[in-house]
C-alpha positions in Angstrom: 44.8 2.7 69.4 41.5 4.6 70.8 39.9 6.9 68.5 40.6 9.8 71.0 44.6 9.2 70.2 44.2 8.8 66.5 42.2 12.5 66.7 45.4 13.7 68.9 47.8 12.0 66.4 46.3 13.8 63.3 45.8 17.3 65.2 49.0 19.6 65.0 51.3 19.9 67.6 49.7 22.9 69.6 52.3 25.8 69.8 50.6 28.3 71.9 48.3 26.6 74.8 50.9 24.7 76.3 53.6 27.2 76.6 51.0 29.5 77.9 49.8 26.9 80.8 53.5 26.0 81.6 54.3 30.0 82.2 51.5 30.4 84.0 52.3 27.2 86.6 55.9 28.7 86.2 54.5 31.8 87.2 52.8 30.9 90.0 55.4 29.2 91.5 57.6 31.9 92.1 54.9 33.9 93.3 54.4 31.3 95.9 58.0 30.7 96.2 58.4 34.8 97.3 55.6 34.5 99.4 56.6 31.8 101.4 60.4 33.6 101.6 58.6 36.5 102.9 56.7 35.2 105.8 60.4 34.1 107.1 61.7 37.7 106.9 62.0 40.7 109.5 58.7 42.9 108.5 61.0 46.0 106.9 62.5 43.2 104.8 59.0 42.1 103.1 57.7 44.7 100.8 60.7 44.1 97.9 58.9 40.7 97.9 55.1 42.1 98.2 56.1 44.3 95.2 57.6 41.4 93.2 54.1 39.5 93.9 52.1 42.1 92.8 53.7 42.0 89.4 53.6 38.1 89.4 50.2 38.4 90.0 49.3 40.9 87.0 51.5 38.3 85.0 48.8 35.8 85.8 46.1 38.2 84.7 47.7 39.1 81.5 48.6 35.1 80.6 44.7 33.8 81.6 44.0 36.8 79.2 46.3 35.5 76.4 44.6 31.9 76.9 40.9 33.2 76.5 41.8 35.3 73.6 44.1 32.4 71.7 40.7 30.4 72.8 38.4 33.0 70.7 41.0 32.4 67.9 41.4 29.2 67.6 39.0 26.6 66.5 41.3 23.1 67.2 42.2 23.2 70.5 44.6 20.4 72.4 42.3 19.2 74.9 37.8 20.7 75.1 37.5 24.3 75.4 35.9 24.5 78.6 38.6 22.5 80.4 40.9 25.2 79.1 39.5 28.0 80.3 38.8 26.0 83.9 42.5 25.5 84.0 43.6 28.8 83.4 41.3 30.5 85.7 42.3 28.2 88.2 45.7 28.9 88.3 44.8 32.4 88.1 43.0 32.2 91.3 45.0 30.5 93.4 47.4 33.4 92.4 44.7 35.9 93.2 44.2 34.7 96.8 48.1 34.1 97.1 48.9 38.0 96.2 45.6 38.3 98.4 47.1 37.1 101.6 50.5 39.4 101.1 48.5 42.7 100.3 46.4 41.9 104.1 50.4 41.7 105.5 50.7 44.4 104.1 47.5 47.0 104.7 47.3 45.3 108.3 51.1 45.9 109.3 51.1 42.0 110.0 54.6 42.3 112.2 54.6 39.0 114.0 54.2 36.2 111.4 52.9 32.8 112.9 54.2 29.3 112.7 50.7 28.8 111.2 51.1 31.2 108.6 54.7 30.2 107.9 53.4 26.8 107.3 50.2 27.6 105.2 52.7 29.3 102.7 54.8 26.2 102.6 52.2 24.2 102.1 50.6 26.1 99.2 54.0 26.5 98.0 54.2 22.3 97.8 50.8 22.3 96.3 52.0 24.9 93.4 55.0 22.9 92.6 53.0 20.1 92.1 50.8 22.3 89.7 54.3 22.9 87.4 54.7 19.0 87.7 51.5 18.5 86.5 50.8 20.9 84.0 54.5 20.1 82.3 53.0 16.8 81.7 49.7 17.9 79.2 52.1 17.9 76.7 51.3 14.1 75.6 49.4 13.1 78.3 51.9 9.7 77.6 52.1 9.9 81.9 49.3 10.3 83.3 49.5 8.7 86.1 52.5 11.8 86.9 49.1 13.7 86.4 46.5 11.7 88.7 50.0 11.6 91.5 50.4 15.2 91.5 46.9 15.8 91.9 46.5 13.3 94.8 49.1 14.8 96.7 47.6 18.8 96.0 44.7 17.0 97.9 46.1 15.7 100.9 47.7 19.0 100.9 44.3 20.7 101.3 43.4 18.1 104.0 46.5 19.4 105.8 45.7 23.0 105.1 42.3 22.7 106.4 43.9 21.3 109.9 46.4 23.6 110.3 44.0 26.7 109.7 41.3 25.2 112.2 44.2 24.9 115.0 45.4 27.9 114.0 41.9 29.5 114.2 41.1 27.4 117.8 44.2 29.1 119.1 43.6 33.2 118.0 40.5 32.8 120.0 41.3 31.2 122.9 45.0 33.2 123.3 44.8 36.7 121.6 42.9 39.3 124.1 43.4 42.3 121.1 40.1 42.1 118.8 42.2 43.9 116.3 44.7 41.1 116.1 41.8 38.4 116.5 40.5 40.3 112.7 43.9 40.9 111.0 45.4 37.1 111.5 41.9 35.0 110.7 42.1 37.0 107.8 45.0 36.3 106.8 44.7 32.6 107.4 41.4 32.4 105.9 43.0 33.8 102.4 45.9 31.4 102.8 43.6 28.3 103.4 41.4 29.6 100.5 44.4 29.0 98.3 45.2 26.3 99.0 41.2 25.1 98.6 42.1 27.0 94.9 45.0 25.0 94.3 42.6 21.6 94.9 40.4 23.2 92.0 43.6 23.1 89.9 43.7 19.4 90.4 40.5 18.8 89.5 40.6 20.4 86.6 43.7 18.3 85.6 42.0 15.2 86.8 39.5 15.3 84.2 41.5 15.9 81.3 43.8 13.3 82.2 40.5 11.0 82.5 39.6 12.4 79.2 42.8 11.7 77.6 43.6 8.1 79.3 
């Protein structure tokens, strides 16, 4: 047995980190979840879900809060300070830019939604999921290869993100004649590609605990 697991064996069970990083996975999944279900909707049929995000959103806020403050508590800590605060503020801003993309929908009156921007949310939606799956398994950090897979797919994910936002881009220019339109869909597609770039973070962040840890 490595000295790092004896120091995890003797350390209490941690009863307030963990939950807090599986809500705020939890969290950030639905908020993904609503935004993607939004993009497929009728533009009338959107804000119920724009408002819902907004709240998930300040959920995020108020749990990355909760985490710094149990952090200025609490002298043992499950896994080094600073990787718990990186985690936490990751996940917080890949909710940030999330919420960020449905609030441009919204100020810009973003009618016609894209097969681009359909599929950036479903692919940041795949790359939250695999956040939850990965966060659920800090626990004991008894799997982590479930870790090091999760986090391998979040970056192919990004690879795939970056392509479909550079065709996506390539094709504004060369087809929409409104500059108006040219402005209000790169910036939406710029926010959802940056979450997606947010979500990579998140795995890198995991990655090196579960290095730590192995």
């Amino acid at each position: 047995m490595s000295l790092n697991s004896i120091f995890q064996f003797l350390v209490p069970k941690d009863k307030k980190f963990f939950p807090l990083f599986e809500e705020a996975s939890s969290n950030l999944v639905q908020l993904a979840s609503h935004l993607h279900e939004a993009v497929n909707l009728p533009l009338k049929e959107r804000e119920v879900l724009f408002q819902k995000i907004d709240e998930l959103e300040q959920r995020g806020e108020d749990i990355a809060r909760q985490t710094n403050l149990e952090l200025s508590r609490n002298f043992i800590t499950p896994f080094d300070r600073e990787d718990i605060h990186s985690l936490i503020t990751s996940i917080d801003n890949v909710a940030g830019n999330l919420q960020g993309a449905a609030s441009r929908m919204r100020l810009y009156h973003v009618d016609k939604i894209t097969k681009s921007i359909r599929k950036l949310t479903e692919i940041n939606l795949d790359a939250c999921l695999n956040i939850e799956s990965a966060v659920k398994e800090l626990k004991d950090l008894k799997k982590v290869k479930n870790i090091t897979t999760a986090c391998s797919k979040i970056n192919k994910l990004e690879n795939k993100s970056d392509s479909v936002y550079n065709k996506a881009v390539f094709e504004i220019f060369e087809n929409e004649t409104d500059a108006i339109n040219v402005i209000k869909y790169k910036e939406v597609l710029s926010v959802l590609e940056s979450a997606t770039d947010k979500c990579k973070s998140v795995a890198s962040v995991l990655e090196a605990i579960a290095v730590k840890h192995s």
